[in-house]
TIKOLMAR-172886 format. One record per residue: residue in one letter; x, y, z of N, C-alpha, C, O in turn. Coordinates in steps of 0.2 Angstrom, whole numbers, padded with zeros to 4 digits, always signed. Layout:
! TIKOLMAR-172886
AXYZXYZXYZXYZ ...
! end
This chain:
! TIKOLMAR-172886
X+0004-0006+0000+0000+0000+0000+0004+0006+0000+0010+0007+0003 X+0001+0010-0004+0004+0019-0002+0002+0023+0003-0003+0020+0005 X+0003+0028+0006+0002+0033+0011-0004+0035+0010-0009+0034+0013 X-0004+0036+0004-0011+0038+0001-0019+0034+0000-0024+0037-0002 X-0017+0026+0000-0021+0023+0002-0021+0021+0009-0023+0016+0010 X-0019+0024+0016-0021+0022+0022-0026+0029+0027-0024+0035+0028 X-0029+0026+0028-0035+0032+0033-0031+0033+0038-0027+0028+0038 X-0029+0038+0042-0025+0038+0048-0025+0045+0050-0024+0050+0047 X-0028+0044+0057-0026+0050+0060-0021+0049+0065-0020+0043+0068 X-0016+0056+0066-0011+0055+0072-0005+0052+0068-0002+0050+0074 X-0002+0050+0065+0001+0045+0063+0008+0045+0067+0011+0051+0068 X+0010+0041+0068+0016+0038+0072+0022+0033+0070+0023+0028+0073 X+0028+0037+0065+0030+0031+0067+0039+0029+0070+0043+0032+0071 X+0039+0023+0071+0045+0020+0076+0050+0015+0070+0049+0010+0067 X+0055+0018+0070+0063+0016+0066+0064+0011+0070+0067+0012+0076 X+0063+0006+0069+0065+0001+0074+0071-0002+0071+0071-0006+0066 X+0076+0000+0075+0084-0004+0074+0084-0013+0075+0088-0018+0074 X+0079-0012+0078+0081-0021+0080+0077-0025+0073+0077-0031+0072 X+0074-0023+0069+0070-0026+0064+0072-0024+0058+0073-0028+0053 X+0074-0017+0058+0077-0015+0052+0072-0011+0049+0074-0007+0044 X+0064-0011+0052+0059-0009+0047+0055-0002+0050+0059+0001+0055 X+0051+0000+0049+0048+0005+0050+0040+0003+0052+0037-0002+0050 X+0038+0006+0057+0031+0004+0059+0026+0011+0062+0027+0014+0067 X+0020+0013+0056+0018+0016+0056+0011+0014+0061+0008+0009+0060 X+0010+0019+0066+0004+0018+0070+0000+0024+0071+0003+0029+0072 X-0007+0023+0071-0010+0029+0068-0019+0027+0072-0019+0021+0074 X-0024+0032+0074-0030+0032+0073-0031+0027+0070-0028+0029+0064 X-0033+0021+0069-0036+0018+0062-0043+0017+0063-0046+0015+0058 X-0047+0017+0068-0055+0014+0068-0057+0020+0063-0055+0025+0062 X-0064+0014+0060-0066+0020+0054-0071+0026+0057-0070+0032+0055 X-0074+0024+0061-0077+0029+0067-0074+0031+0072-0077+0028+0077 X-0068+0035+0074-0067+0034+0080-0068+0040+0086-0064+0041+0090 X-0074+0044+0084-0078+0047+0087-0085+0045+0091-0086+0047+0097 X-0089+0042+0088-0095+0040+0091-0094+0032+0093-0095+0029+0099 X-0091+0030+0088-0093+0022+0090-0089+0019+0094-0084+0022+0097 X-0090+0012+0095-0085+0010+0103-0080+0009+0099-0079+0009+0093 X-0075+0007+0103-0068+0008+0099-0067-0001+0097-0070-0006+0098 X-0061+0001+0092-0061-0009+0090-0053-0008+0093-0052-0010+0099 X-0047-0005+0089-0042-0009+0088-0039-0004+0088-0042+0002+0088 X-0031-0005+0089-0025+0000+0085-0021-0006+0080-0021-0012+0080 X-0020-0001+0076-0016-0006+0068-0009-0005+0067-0008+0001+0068 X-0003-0009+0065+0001-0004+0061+0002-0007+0054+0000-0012+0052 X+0006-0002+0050+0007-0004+0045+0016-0007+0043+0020-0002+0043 X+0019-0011+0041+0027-0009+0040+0029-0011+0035+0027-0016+0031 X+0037-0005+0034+0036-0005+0029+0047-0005+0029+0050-0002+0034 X+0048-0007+0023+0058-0006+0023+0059+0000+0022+0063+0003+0026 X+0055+0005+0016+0058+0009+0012+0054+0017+0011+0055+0022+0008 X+0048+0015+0018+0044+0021+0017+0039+0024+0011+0037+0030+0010 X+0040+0018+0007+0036+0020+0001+0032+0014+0001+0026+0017+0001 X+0031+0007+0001+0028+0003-0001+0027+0000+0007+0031+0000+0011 X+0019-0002+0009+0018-0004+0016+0014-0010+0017+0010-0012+0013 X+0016-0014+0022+0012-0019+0022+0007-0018+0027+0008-0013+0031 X+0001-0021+0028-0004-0023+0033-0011-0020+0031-0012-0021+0025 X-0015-0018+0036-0014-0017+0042-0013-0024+0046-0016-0029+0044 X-0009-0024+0051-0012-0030+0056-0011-0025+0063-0008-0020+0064 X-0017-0030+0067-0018-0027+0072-0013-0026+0079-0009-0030+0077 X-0013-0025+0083-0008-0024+0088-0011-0022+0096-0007-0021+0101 X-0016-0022+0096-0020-0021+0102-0026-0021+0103-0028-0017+0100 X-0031-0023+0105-0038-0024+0106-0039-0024+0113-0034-0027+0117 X-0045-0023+0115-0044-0021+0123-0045-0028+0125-0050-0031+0122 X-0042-0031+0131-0043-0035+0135-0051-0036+0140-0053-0031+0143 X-0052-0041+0140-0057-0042+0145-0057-0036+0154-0052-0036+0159 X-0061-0033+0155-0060-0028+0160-0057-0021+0160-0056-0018+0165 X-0053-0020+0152-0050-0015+0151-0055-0010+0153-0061-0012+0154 X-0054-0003+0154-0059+0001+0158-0061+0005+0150-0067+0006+0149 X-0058+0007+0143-0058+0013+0138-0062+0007+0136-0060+0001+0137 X-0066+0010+0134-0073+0008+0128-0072+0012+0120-0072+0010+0115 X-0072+0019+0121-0072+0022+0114-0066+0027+0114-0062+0029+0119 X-0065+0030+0107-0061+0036+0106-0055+0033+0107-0051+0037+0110 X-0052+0027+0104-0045+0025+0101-0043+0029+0099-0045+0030+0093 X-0038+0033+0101-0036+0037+0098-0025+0038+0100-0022+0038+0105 X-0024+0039+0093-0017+0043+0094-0011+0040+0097-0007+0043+0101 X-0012+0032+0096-0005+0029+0098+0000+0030+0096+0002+0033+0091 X+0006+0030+0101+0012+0030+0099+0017+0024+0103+0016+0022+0109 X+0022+0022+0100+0026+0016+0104+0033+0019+0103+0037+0020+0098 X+0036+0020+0112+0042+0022+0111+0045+0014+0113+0042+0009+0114 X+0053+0014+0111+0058+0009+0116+0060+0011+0119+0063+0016+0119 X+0059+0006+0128+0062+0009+0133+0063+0002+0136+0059-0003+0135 X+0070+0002+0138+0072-0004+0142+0072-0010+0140+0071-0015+0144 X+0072-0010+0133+0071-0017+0129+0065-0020+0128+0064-0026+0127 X+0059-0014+0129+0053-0016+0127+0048-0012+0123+0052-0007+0123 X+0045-0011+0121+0041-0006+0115+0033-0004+0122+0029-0007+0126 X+0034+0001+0121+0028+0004+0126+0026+0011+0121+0028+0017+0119 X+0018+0007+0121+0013+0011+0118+0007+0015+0121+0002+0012+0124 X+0009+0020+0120+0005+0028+0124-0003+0028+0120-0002+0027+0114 X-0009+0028+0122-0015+0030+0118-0018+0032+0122-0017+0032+0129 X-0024+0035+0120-0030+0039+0123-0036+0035+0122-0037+0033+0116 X-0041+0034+0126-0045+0031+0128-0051+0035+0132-0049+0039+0136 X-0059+0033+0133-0062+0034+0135-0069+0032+0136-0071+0029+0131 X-0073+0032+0141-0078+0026+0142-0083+0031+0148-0081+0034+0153 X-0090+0030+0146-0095+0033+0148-0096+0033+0156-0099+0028+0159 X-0092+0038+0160-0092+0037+0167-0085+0037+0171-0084+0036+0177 X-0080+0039+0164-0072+0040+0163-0071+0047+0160-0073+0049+0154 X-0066+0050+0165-0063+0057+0161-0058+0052+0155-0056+0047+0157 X-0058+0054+0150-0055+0054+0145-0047+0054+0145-0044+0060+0145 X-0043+0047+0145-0036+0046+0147-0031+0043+0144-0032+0039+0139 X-0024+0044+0145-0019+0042+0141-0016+0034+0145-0011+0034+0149 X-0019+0030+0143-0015+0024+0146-0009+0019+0141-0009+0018+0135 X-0005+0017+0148+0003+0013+0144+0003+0008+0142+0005+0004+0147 X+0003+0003+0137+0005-0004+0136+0010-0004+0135+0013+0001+0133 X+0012-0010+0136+0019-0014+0134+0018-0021+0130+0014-0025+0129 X+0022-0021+0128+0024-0028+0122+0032-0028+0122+0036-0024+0123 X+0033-0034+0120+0042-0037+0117+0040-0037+0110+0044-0041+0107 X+0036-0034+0105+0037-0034+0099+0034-0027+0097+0029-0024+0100 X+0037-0024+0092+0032-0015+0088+0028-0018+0085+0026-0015+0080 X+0025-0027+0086+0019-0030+0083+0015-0031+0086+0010-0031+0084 X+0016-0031+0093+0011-0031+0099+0012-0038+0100+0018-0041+0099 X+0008-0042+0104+0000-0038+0106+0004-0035+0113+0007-0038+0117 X+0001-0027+0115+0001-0022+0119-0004-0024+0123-0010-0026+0121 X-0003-0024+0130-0006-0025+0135-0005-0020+0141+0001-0018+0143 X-0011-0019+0146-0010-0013+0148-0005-0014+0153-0003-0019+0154 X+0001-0008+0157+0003-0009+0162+0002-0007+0168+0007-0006+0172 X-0004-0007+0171-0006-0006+0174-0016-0006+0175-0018-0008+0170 X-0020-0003+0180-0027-0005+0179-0029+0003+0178-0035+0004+0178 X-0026+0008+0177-0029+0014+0176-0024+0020+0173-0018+0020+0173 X-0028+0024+0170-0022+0026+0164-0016+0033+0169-0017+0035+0174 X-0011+0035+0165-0006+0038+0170-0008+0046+0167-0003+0049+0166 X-0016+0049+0166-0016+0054+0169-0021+0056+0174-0025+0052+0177 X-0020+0063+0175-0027+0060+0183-0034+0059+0182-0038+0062+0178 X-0036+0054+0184-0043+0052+0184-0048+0057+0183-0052+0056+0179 X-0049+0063+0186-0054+0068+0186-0052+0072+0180-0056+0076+0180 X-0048+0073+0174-0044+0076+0170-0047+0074+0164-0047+0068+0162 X-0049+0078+0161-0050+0076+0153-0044+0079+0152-0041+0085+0152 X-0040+0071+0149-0034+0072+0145-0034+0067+0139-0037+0062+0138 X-0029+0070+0134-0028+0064+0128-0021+0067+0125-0018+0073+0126 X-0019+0063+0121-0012+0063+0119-0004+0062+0122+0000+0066+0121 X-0003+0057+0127+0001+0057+0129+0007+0054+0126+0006+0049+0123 X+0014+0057+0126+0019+0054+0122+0023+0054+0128+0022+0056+0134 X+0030+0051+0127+0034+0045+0130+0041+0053+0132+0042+0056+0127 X+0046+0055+0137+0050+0058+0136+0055+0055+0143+0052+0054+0149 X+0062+0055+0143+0066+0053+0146+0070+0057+0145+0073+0057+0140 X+0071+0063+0152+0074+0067+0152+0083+0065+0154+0084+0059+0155 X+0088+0068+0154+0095+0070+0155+0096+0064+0161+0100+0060+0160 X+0093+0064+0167+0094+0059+0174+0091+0052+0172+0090+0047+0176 X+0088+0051+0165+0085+0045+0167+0077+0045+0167+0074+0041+0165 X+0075+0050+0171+0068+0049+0173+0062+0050+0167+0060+0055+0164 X+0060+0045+0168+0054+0045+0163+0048+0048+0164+0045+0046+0169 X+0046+0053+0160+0039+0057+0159+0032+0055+0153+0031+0052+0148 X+0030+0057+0157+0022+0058+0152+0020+0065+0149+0019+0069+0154 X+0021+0067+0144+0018+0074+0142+0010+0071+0137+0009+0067+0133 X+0008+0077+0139+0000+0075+0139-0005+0083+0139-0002+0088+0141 X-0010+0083+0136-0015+0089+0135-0018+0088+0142-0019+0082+0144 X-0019+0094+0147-0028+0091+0149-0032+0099+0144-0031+0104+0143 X-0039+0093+0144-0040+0097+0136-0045+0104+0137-0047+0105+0143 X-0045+0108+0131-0049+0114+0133-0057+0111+0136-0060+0112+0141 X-0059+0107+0131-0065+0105+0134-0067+0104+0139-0073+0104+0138 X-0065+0104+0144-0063+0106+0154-0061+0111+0154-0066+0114+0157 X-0056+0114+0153-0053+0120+0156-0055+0126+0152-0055+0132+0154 X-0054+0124+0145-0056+0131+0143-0049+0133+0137-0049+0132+0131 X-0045+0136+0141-0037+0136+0139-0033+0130+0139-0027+0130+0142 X-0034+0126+0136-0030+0122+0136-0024+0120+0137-0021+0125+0136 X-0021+0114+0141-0015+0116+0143-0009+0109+0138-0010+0106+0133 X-0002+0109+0142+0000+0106+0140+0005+0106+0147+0007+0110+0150 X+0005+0096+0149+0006+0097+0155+0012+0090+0155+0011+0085+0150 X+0016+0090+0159+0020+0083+0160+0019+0078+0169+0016+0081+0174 X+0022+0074+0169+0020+0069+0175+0026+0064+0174+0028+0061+0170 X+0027+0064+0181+0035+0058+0180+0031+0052+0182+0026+0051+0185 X+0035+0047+0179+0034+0041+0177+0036+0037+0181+0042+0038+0181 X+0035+0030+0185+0040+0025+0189+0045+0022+0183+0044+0022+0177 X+0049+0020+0185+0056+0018+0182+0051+0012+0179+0055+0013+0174 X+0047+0008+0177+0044+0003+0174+0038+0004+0171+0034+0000+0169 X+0035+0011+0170+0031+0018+0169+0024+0013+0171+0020+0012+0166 X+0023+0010+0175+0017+0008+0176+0014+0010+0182+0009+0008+0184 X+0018+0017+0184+0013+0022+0189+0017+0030+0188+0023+0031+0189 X+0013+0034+0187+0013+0040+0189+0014+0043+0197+0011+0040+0201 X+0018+0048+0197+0023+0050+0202+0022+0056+0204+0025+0060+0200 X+0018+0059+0209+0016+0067+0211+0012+0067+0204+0011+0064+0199 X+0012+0075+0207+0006+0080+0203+0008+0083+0198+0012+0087+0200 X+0006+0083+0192+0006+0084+0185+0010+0091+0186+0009+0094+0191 X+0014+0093+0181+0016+0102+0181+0015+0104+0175+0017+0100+0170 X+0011+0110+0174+0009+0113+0168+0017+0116+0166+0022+0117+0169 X+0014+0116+0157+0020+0118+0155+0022+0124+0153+0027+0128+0153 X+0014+0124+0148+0009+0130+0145+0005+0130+0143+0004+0124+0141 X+0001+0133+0142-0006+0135+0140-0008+0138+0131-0003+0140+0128 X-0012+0137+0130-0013+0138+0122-0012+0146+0119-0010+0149+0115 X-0016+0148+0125-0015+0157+0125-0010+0159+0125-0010+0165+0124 X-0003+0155+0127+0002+0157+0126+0005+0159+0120+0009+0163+0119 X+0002+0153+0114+0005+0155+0106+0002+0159+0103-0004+0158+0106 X+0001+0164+0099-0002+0170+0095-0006+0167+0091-0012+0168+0090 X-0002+0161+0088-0007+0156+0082-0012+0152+0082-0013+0149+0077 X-0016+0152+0089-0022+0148+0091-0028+0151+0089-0029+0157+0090 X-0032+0148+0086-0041+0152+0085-0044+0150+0091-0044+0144+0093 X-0047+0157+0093-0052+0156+0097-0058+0152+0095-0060+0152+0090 X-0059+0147+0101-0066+0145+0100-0073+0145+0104-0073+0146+0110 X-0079+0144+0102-0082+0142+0107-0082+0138+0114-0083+0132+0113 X-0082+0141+0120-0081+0135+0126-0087+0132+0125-0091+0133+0122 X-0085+0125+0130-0092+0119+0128-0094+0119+0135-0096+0114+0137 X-0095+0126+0139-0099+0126+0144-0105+0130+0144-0108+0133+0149 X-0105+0131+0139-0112+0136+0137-0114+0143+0137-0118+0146+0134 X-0108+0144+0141-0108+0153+0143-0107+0155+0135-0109+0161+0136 X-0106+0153+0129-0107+0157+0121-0101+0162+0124-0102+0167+0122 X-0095+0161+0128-0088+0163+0126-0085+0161+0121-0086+0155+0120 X-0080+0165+0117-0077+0163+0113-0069+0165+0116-0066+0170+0115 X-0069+0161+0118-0060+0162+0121-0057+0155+0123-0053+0155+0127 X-0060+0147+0119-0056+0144+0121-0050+0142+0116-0051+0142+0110 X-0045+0140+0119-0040+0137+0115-0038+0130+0114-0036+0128+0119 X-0037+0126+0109-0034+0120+0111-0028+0118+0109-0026+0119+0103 X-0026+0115+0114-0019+0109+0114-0020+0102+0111-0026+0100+0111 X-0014+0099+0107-0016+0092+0104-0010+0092+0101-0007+0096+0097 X-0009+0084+0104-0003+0082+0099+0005+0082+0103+0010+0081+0101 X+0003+0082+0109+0014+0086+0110+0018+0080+0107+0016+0075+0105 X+0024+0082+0106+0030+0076+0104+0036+0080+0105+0036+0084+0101 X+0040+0078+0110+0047+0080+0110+0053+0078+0107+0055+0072+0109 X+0057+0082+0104+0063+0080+0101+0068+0087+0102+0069+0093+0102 X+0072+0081+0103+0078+0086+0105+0083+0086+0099+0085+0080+0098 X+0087+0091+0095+0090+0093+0090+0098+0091+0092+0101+0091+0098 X+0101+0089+0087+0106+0089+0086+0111+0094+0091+0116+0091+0093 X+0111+0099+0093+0115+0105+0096+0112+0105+0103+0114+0110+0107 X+0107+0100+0105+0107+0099+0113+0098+0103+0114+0096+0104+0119 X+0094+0104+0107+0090+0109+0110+0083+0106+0109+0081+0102+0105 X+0080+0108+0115+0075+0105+0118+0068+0108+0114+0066+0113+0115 X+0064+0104+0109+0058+0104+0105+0053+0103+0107+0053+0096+0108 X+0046+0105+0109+0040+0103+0108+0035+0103+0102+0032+0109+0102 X+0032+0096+0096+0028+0098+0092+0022+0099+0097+0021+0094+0101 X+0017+0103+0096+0010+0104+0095+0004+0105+0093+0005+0111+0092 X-0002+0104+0091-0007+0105+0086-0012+0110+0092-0014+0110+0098 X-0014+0113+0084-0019+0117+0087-0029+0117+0081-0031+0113+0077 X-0032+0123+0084-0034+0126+0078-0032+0132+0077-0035+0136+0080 X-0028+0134+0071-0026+0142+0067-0033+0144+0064-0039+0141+0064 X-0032+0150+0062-0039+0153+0058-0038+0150+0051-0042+0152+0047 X-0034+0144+0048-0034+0141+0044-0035+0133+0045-0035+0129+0041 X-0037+0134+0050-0040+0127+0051-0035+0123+0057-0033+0126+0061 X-0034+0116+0056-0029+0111+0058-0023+0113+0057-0021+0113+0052 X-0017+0116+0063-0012+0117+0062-0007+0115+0068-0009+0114+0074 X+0000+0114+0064+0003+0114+0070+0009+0115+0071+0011+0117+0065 X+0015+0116+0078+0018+0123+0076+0021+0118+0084+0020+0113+0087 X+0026+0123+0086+0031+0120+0089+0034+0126+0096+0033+0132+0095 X+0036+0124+0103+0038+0128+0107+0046+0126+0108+0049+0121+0106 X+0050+0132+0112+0059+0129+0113+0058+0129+0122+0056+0133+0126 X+0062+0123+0123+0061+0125+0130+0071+0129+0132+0076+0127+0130 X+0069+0134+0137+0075+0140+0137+0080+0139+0141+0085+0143+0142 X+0078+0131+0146+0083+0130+0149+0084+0122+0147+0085+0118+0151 X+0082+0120+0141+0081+0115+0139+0080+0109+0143+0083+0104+0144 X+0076+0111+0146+0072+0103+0151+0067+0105+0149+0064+0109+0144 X+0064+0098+0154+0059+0096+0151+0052+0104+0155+0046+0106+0153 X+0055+0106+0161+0051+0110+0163+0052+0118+0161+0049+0123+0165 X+0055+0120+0156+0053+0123+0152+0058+0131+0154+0064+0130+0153 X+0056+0136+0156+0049+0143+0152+0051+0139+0143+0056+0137+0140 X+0045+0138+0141+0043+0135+0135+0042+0140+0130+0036+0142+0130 X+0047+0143+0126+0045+0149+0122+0041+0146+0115+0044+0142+0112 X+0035+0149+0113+0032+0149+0109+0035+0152+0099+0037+0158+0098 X+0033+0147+0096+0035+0151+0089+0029+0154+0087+0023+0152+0088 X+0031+0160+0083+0027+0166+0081+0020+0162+0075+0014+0165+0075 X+0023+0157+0071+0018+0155+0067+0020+0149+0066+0026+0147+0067 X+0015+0144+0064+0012+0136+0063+0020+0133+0060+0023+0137+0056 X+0022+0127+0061+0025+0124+0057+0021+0123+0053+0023+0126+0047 X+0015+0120+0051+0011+0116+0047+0003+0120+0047-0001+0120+0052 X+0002+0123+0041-0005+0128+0043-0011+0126+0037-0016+0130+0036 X-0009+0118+0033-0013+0118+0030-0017+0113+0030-0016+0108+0026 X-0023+0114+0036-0027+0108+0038-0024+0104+0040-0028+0099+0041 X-0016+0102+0043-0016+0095+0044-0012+0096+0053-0012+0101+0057 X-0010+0091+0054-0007+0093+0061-0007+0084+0066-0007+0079+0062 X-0005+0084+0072-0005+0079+0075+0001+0076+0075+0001+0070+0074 X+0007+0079+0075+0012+0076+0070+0019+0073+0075+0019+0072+0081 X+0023+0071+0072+0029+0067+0076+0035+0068+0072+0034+0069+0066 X+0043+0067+0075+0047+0069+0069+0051+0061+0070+0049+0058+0075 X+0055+0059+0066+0056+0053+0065+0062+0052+0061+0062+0056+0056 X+0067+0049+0061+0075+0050+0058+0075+0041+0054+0074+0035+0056 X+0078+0044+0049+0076+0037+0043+0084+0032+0046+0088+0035+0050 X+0086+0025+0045+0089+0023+0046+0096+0026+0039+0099+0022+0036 X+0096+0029+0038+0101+0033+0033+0103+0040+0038+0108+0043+0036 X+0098+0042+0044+0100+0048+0046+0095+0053+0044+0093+0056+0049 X+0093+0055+0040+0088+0057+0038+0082+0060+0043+0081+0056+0047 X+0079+0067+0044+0074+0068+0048+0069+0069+0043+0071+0070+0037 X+0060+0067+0046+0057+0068+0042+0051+0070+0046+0053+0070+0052 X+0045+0073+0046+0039+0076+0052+0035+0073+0049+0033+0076+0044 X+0031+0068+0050+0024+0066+0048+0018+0069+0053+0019+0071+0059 X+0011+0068+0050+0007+0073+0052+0002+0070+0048+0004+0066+0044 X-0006+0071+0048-0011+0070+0044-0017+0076+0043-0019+0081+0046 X-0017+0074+0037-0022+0081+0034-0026+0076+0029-0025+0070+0027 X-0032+0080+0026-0034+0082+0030-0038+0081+0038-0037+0076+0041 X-0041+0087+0040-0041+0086+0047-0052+0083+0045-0057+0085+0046 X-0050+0077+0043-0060+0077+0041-0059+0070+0040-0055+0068+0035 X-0062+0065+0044-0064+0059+0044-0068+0058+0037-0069+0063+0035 X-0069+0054+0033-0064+0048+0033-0059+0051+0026-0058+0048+0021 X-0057+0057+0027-0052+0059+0020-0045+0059+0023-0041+0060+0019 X-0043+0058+0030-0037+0061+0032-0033+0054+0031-0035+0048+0033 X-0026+0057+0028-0020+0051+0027-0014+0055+0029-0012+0061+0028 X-0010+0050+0031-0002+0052+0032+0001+0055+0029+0002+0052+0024 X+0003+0061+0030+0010+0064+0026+0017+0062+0028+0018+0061+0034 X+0022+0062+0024+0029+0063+0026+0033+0068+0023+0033+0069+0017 X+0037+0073+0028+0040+0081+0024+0046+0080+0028+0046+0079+0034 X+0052+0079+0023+0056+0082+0024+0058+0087+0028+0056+0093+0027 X+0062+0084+0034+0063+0090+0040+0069+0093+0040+0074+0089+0040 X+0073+0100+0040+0078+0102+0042+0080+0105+0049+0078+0111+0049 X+0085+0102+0055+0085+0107+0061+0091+0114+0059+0097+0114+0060 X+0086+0119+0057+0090+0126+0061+0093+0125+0065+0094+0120+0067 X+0098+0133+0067+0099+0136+0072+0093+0137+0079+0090+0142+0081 X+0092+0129+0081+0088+0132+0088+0081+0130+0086+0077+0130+0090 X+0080+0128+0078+0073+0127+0078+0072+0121+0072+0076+0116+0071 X+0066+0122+0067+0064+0118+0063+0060+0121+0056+0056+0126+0056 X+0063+0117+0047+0060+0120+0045+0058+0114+0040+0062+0109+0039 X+0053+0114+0037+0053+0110+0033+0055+0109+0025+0053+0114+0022 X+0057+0105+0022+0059+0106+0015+0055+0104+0009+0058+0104+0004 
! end
């Protein structure tokens, strides 16, 4: 298959040195708004042009707590095992990012624990994998405007086997901090228009030591996404904001990814509309301090 024959939102993919191959993970339920959730899929591939699958790699277990809103896998490697971050959520559940683990980037993915690692009262979604300078594993994660309003972008340390979160989450920043957000309607009724949203983080750090956050938003151009530096290059920031969108054309959710040649590349999906959106892959270059694409 091509890029362009796979539906996928969020797309995710992992360069896996111990197989040689590439493995794309993505949104794939065809409904994965209203209906109950089925699966996560990946597709893999040698050469990033030709793909095999889908085959599946996850389905929830007997007593698993997420019912719907499969959303926005990602599978980092940590300690000789493949652990994959998603969002879940289930009628009488704030909306959360829970950990599985596997010995293969084939799966089967099984939870690491019985509740997901952001806080239970928190509408949250999107959490990605980062291991900062000492070792210590975090969770970076939205909690979403749809609760607060302003959406934020927040992190949470990890136990060394990340099968339990450790103290209380630390904001990192908020969406009103970037210029490039559209105002939206809040979902609490009051017919405010000031909310903003968060979506998507992924952290990469640059060649020359420098600390990157991707995240999507809504721009007045639609689906976009755009990136923060953090100024003492940790992971707790002050997080300076860039002035405009890396990506401002409908698409967003994205991740950056280094080809087994060296090569960086940002993949993302657009468009942002069920069932038209497919993976992109763009040529990355890192700046002085930042990111452009080619």
């Amino acid at each position: 298959m091509k890029l362009d024959e796979i539906q996928m939102r969020d797309p995710f993919v992992l360069s896996d040195k111990e197989s040689t191959s590439y493995y794309l993970y993505g949104t794939t339920d065809k409904d994965p708004w209203k209906a109950p959730g089925v699966s996560f899929e990946v597709y893999s591939s040698t050469d990033l042009l030709e793909w095999e699958g889908p085959f599946t790699v996850f389905t929830p277990p007997e007593g698993f707590w997420g019912t719907h809103n499969f959303w926005a896998p990602e599978v980092h490697t940590y300690q000789g095992k493949y652990y994959l971050f998603a969002t879940f959520t289930a009628p009488g559940h704030c909306r959360g990012t829970h950990i599985l683990v596997s010995e293969s980037p084939m799966g089967p993915f099984l939870p690491v624990s019985d509740e997901p690692a952001t806080p239970l009262e928190w509408e949250c979604l999107d959490g990605t994998f980062f291991l900062d300078d000492t070792a210590q594993p975090w969770i970076v994660f939205c909690h979403e405007w749809v609760q607060i309003n302003d959406g934020e972008v927040c992190a949470r340390k990890l136990s060394s086997d990340l099968s339990t979160p450790i103290g209380d989450p630390v904001l990192l920043f908020r969406a009103s901090e970037a210029s490039w957000p559209k105002a939206l309607p809040r979902r609490d009724g009051t017919g405010l228009v000031d909310a903003k949203v968060t979506d998507g983080p992924f952290m990469h750090r640059t060649s020359d030591g420098t600390l990157l956050m991707l995240w999507s938003s809504v721009a007045p151009s639609g689906y976009a996404m755009g990136y923060a530096t953090s100024e003492s290059g940790t992971i707790r920031g002050p997080w300076k904001q860039q002035t405009m969108p890396l990506i401002s054309s409908d698409g967003g959710h994205g991740m950056i990814f280094q080809t087994f040649e060296g090569e960086l590349y940002l993949t993302y999906h657009s468009p942002n509309k069920t069932p038209n959106e497919r993976p992109f892959f763009v040529p990355l270059t890192e700046t002085e301090g930042g990111l452009a694409c080619r």
